[in-house]
Structures are given as structure tokens and as C-alpha cells.
Backbone bond lengths (Angstrom), bond angles and torsions (degrees), N, CA, C in turn:
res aa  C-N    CA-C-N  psi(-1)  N-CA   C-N-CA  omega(-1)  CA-C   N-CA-C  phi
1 X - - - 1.450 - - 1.519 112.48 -
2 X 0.976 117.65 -10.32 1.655 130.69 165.94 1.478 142.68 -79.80
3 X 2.178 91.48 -18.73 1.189 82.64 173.10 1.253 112.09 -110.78
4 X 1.958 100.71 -71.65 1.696 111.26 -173.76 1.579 96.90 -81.17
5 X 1.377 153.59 -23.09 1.211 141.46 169.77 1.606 134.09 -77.69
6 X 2.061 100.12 2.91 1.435 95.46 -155.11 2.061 83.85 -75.91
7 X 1.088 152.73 -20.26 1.457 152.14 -162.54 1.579 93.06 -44.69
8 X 1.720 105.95 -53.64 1.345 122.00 -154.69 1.711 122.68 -71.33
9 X 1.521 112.41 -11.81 1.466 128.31 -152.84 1.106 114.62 -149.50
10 X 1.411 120.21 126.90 1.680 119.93 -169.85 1.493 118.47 -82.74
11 X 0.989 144.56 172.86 1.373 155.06 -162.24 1.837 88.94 -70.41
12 X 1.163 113.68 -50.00 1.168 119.22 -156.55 1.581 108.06 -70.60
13 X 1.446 100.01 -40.75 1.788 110.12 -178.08 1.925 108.47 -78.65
14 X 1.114 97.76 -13.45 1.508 99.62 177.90 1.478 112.32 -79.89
15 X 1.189 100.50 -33.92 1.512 119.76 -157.89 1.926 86.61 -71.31
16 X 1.148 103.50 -65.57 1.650 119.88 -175.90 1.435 103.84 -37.71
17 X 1.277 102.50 -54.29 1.837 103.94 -169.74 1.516 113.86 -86.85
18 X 1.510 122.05 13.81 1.007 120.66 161.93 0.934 106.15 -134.03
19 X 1.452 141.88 40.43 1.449 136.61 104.23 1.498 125.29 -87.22
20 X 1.440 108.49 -20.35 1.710 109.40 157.58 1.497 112.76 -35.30
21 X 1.602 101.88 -53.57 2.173 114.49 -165.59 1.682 92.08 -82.59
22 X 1.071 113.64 -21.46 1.835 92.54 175.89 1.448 110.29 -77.43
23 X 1.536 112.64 -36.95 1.539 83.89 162.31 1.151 147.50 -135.66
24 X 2.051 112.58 56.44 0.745 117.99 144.23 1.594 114.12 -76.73
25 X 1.404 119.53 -25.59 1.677 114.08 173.91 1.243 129.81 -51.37
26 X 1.505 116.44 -38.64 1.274 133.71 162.29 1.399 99.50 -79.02
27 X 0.969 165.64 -45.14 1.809 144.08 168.39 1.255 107.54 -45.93
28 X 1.596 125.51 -31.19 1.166 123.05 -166.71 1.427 121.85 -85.54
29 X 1.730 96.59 -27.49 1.446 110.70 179.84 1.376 118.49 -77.34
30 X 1.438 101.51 -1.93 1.606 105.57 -152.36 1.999 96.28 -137.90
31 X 1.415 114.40 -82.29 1.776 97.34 -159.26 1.861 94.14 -103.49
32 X 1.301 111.55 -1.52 1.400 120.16 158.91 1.405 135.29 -42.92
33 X 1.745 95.41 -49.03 1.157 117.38 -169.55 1.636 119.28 -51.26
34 X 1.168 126.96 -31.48 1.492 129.58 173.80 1.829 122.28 -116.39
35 X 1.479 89.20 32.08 1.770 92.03 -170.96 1.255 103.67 -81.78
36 X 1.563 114.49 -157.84 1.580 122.22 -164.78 1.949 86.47 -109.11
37 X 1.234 82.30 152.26 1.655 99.97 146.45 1.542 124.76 -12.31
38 X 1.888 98.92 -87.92 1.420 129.77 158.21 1.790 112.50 -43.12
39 X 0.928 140.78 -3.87 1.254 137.60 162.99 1.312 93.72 -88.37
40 X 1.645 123.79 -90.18 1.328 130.39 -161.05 1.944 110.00 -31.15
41 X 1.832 110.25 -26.75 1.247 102.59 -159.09 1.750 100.84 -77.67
42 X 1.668 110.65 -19.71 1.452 123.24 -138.96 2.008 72.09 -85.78
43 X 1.537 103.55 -39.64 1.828 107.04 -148.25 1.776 92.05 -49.22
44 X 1.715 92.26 -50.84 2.019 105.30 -163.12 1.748 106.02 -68.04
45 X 1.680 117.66 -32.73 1.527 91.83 163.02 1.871 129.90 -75.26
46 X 1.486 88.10 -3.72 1.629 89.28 175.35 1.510 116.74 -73.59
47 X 1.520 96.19 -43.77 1.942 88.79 167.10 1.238 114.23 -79.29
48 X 1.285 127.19 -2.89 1.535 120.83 166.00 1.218 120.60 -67.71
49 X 1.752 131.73 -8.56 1.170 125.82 179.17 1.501 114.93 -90.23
């Protein structure tokens, strides 16, 4: 989002969606680690919105 996409996304929406991915990383590192399938699919359409 910083380089070829920053045209598309405001300071503000960047900002949001890169604390969205910080913590799914830390969910992942942490109560992630032994989930189902169906979790991981629900986590990646949640940042898909």
C-alpha cells in the first residue's frame, strides 16, 4: 500500500488496514496457531472487506 497502490488509498485507510494485518499476525502467532481451516478462511474474508 506504499508503493504502486498508495494513488488508490488515503493515509487514513492505509493506516486502518495496516493495523487490521498487525493483528491478524499476532492472532496468528498466538490463539491462531491451532484453529480450523474455517476460521483462517472467515479471518482472510474479514480483511477482504
Amino acid at each position: 500500500l506504499h508503493d504502486k497502490y498508495q494513488e488508490f488509498v488515503t493515509d487514513s485507510e492505509r493506516e486502518e488496514f495496516s493495523v487490521k494485518l498487525q493483528e491478524v499476525e499476532d492472532w496468528l502467532y498466538e490463539d491462531g496457531e491451532d484453529e480450523t481451516k474455517g476460521v483462517y478462511i472467515a479471518k482472510l474474508e474479514e480483511l477482504k472487506k
